[in-house]
C-alpha positions in Angstrom: -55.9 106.2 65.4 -53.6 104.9 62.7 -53.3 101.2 61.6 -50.1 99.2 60.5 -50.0 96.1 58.4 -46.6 94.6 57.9 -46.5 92.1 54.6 -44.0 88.9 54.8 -41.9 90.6 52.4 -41.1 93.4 54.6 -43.1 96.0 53.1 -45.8 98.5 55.5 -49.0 100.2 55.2 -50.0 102.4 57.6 -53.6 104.0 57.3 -55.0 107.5 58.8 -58.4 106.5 58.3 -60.4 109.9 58.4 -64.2 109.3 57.3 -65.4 113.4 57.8 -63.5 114.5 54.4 -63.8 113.3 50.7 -60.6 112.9 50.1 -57.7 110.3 49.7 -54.0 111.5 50.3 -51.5 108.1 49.1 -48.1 108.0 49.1 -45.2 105.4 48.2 -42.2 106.1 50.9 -39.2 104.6 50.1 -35.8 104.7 52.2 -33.5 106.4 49.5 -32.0 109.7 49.7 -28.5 111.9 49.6 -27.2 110.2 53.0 -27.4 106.5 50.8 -25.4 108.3 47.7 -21.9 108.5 47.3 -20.0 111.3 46.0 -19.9 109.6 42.2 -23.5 109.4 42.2 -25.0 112.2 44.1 -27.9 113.0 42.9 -29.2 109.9 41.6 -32.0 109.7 44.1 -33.3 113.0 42.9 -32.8 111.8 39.3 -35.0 108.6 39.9 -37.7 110.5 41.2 -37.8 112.4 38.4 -37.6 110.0 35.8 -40.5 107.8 37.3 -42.8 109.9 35.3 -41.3 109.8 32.5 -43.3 106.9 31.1 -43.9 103.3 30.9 -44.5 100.1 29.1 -48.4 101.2 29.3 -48.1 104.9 29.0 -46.1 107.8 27.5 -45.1 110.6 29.9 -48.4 112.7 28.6 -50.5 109.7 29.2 -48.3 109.6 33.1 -49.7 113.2 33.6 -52.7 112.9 32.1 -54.1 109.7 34.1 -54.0 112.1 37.0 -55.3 115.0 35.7 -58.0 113.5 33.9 -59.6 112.5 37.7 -58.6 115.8 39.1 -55.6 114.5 41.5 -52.7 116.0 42.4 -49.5 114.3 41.7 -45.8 114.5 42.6 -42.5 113.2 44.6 -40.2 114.9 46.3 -36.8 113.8 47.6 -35.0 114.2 50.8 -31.7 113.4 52.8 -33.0 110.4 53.8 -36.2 109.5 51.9 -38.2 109.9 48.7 -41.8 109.8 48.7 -44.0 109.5 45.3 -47.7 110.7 46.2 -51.3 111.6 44.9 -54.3 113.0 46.3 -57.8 112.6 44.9 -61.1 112.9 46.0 -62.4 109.4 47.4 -64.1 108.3 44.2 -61.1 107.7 42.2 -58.8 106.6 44.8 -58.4 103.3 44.0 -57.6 103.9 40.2 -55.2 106.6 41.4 -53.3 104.7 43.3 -53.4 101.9 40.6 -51.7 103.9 38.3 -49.1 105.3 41.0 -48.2 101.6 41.8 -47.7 100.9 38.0 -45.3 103.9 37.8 -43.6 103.2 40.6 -42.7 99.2 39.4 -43.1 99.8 35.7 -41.3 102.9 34.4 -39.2 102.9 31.3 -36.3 104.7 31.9 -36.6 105.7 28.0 -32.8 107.1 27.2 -34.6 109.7 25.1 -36.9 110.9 27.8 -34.1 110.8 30.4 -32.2 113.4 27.9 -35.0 115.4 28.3 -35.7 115.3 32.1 -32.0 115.5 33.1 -32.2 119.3 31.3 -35.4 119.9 33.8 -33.0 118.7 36.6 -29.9 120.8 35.9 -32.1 124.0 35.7 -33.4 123.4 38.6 -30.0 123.3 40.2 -29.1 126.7 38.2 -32.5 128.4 39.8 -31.0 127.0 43.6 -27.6 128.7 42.7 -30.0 131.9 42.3 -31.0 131.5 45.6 -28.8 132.5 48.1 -30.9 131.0 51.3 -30.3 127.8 49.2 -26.4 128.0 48.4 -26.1 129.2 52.5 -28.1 125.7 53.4 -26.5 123.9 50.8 -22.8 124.8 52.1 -23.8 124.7 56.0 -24.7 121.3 55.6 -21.5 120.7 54.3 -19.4 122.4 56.6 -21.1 120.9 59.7 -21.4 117.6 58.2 -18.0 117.5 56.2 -16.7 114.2 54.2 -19.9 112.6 54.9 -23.0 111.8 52.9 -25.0 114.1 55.0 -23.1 117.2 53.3 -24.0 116.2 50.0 -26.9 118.0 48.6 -30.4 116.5 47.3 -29.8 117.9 43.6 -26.5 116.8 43.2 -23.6 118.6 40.9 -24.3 119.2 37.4 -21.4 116.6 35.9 -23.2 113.5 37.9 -27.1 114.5 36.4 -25.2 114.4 32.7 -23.7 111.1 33.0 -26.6 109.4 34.5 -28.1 106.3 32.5 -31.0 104.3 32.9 -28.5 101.7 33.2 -27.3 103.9 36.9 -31.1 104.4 37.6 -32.0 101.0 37.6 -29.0 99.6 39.7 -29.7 102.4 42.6 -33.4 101.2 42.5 -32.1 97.4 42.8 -30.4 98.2 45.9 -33.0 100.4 47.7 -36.4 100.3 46.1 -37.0 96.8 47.7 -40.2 96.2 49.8 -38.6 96.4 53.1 -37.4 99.6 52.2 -40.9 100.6 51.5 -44.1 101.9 52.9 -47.3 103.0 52.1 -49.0 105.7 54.2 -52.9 106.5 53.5 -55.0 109.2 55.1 -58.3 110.8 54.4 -61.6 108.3 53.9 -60.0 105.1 53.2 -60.4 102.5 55.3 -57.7 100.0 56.2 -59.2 97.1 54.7 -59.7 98.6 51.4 -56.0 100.0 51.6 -55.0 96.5 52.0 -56.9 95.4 49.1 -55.4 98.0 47.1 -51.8 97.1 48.2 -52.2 93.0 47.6 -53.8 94.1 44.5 -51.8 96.6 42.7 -48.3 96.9 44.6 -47.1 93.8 47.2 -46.0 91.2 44.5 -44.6 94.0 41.7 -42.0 95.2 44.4 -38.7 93.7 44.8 -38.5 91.7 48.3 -36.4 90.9 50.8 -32.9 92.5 50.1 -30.4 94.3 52.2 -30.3 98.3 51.7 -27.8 99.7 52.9 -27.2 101.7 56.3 -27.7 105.4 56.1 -24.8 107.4 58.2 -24.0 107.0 61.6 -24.0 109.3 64.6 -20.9 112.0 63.9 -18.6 114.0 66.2 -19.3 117.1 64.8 -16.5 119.8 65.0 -16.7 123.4 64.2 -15.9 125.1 60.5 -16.9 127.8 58.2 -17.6 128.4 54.5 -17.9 131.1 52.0 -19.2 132.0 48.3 -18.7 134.7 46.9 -21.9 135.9 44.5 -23.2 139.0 43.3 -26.4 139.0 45.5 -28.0 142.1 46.8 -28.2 140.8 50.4 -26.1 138.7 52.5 -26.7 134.9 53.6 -25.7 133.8 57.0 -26.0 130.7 58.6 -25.0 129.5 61.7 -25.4 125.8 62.9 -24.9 123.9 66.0 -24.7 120.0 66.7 -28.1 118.8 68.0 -29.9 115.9 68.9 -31.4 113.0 66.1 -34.9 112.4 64.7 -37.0 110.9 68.0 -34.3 111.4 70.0 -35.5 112.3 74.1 -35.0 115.7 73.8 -36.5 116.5 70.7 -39.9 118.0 72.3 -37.5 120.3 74.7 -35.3 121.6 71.4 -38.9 122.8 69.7 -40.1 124.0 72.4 -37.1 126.1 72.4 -37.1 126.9 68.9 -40.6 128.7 69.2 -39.0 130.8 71.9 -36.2 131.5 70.3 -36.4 132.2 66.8 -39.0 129.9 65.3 -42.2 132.5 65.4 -42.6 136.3 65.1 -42.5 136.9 68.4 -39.6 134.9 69.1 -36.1 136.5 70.8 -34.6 136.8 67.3 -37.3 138.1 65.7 -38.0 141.1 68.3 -34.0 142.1 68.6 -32.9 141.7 65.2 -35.7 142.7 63.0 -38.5 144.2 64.9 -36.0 146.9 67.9 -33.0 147.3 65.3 -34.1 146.8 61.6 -31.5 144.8 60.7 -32.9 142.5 58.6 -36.1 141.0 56.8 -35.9 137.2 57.6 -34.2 136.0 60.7 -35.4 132.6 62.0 -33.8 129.4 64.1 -34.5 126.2 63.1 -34.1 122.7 63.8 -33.0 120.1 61.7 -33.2 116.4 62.8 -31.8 113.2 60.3 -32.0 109.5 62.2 -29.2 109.6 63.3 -27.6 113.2 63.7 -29.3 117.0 63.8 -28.7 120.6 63.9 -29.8 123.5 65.2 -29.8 126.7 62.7 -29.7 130.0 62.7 -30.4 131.6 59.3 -30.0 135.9 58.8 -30.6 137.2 55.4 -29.4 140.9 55.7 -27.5 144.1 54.0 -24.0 143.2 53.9 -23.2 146.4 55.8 -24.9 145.5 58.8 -23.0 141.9 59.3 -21.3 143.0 61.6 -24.6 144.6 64.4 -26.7 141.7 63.0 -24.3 139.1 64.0 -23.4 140.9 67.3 -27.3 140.7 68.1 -27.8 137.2 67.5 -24.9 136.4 69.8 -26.0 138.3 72.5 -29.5 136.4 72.1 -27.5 133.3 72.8 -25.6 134.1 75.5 -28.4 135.8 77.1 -30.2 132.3 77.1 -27.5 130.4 78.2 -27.0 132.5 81.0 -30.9 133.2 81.9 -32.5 130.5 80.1 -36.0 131.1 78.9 -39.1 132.7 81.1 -42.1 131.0 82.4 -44.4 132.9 79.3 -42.1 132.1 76.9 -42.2 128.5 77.7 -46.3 128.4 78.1 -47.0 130.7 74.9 -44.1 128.0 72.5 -45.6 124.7 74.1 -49.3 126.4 72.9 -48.0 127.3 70.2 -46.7 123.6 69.0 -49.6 122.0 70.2 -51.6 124.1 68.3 -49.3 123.2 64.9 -50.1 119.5 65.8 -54.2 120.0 66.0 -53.7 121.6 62.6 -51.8 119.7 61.3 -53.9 116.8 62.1 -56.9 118.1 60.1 -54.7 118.0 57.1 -54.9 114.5 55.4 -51.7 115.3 52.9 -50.1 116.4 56.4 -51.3 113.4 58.4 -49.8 111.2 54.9 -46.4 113.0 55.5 -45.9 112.7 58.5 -47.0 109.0 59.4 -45.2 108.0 56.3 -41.9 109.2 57.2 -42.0 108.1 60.9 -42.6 104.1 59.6 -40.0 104.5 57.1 -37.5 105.9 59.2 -38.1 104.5 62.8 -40.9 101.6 62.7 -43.1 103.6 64.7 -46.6 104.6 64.4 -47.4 108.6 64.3 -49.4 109.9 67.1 -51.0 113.8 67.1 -51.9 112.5 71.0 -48.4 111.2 71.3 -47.0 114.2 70.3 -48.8 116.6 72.6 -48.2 114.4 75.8 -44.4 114.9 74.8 -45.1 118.6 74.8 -47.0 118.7 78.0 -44.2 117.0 79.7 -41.3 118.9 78.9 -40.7 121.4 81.8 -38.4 124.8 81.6 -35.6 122.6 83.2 -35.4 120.3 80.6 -35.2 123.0 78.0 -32.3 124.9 79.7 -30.4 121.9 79.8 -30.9 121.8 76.4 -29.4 125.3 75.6 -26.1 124.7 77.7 -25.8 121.7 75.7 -26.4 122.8 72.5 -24.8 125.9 72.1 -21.4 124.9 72.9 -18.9 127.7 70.8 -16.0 125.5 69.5 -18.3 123.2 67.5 -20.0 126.2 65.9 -20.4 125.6 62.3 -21.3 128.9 59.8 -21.6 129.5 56.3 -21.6 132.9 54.6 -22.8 134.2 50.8 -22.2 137.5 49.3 -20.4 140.0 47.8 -17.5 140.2 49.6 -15.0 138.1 51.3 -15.7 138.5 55.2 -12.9 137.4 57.8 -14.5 138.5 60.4 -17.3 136.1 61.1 -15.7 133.2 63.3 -14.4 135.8 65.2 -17.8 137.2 65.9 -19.8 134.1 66.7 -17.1 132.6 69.0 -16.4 136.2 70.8 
């Protein structure tokens, strides 16, 4: 069962208290991300995570790494769409000087100019290593085909010109408007109590957080409309993806759409899977899956595949769809996905950096607590009804999004996917 305390200044804790396991997963959620950039600073959520560990008034970005390592915890961050989390995970023992030295990087960084030179050189090769990724550059420019003009299509990294201009001076102005304690929360799971997480938060985070400021809104429910995209890049295999307006994060018939996904594409022996890759060899990976932001979501389809086969592969996956439309999905299809997601929730559970995640996010982004039990009831209750409904919904042809990279210039894929 999961706790929540909510502090007068706005900022949450929510605890996973797990006593069986010797171990302590802690992480600092805060509501910043792409979706709250605009297009002159995209990126700068990214940046700030970076640069958090980059040093402070008490220690030098050795002594950031070595703190951690010196107790035998894990440490990182990772940035999102909508959210940035900074976490660490150590074994009970040293929990509480972990998370002590987490809080004091998260309130007390530098921002040293020199070690921001440094770091933004990290950054913009990790953009160059996405642009070597073609699965990347295909997500990267569905998203902002489907979700055009908008915050939503701009991508986590950001471009290369923002990450070079980017001061401490830009760092610490984005953190003034969003890294304020009702923009935060704390999620804890493993074996820590919630009284001793409390003591941890009064004593090393609640009064070193800004409190009590506006953040501003994230982006609003769109009316998607169809599009396509290209880039051309000397890959050895082709990138497609195909997208489809779908429901939001905790929206209704979010339990129907995984359901579906299983089915469909989300597991080896999913329709996808079978036609495409297993019965005509078309291609290696071939998966659906859903994408859900608080306020707007996606369903993909993502092929990577020998340009010469475009063409039969895209012709298959069509076919898949229409055949579901039209017939929907079968009774063991439906019992063998909802056993399959339960299952993914059980284990899931038993992983404390899991549990972390997943709480975490659900606070931040909707004020409600996570439940494994919850989530399963939601399961249980969705009947083959509901998910058909779902299907004629979703996969409506004219708002059809795709996005192609590869050698050559193809005019023939909007033509495929809407028949």
């Amino acid at each position: 069962m999961n706790d929540l305390i909510a502090y007068p200044n706005g900022l949450r804790l929510v605890v996973n208290h797990v006593p069986t396991v010797r171990s302590v997963s802690m992480g600092i959620w805060v509501g910043a991300g792409s979706t709250k950039e605009t297009t002159a600073n995209n990126g700068i959520s990214h940046f700030t995570e970076h640069v958090m560990f980059k040093g402070t008034d008490k220690y030098t970005a050795f002594d950031v790494a070595n703190a951690f390592e010196n107790l035998g915890a894990a440490i990182n961050a990772f940035t999102g769409k909508e959210a940035t989390c900074y976490y660490v995970k150590s074994i009970d023992e040293y929990a509480e000087k972990c998370f002590e030295t987490l809080s004091h990087i998260f309130t007390r960084s530098s921002f040293d100019a020199a070690e921001l030179d440094k770091e933004r050189k990290v950054i913009i090769e990790e953009i160059n290593m996405v642009e070597d990724s073609a699965e990347d550059i295909c997500y990267d420019l569905l998203a902002d085909t489907l979700y055009k003009g908008t915050a939503l299509g701009h991508t986590i990294l950001g471009p290369i010109d923002n990450v070079k201009r980017f001061t401490r001076y830009d760092v610490i102005a984005y953190m003034d408007e969003l890294y304020n304690a009702d923009n935060i929360v704390v999620s804890v799971s493993g074996n820590m109590d919630t009284r001793t997480a409390d003591k941890l938060v009064r004593k090393y985070l609640l009064n070193e957080v800004r409190s009590n400021k506006t953040v501003k809104a994230g982006v609003d429910k769109l009316n998607v409309k169809g599009g396509y995209a290209e880039k051309i890049k000397d890959f050895e295999q082709s990138n497609i993806g195909i997208s489809y307006p779908s429901v939001e994060f905790r929206n209704a018939e979010m339990p129907a759409q995984n359901v579906f996904n299983i089915a469909f594409g989300g597991c080896m022996g999913s329709r996808l899977f079978q036609r495409v890759r297993e019965q005509m060899g078309l291609a290696y990976s071939v998966y659906s899956s859903p994408i859900a932001y608080l306020k707007n979501g996606n369903f993909n389809i993502m092929l990577n595949i020998t340009a010469a086969n475009t063409e039969k592969v895209l012709k298959a996956t069509m076919a898949e769809i229409d055949a579901v439309i039209k017939s929907g999905i079968t009774k063991e299809e439906f019992e063998k996905s909802k056993i399959q997601l339960k299952s993914a929730l059980v284990f899931s559970e038993e992983n404390i950096h899991n549990m972390m995640t997943s709480q975490g996010k659900l606070m931040l982004l909707t004020g409600e607590l996570y439940s494994v039990d919850s989530r399963i009831e939601e399961i249980d209750n969705v009947t083959v009804s509901d998910i058909n409904k779902f299907i004629k919904k979703t996969f409506e042809t004219d708002k059809a999004c795709a996005a192609y990279v590869g050698k050559e210039p193809r005019a023939d894929i909007m033509k495929i996917i809407n028949g």
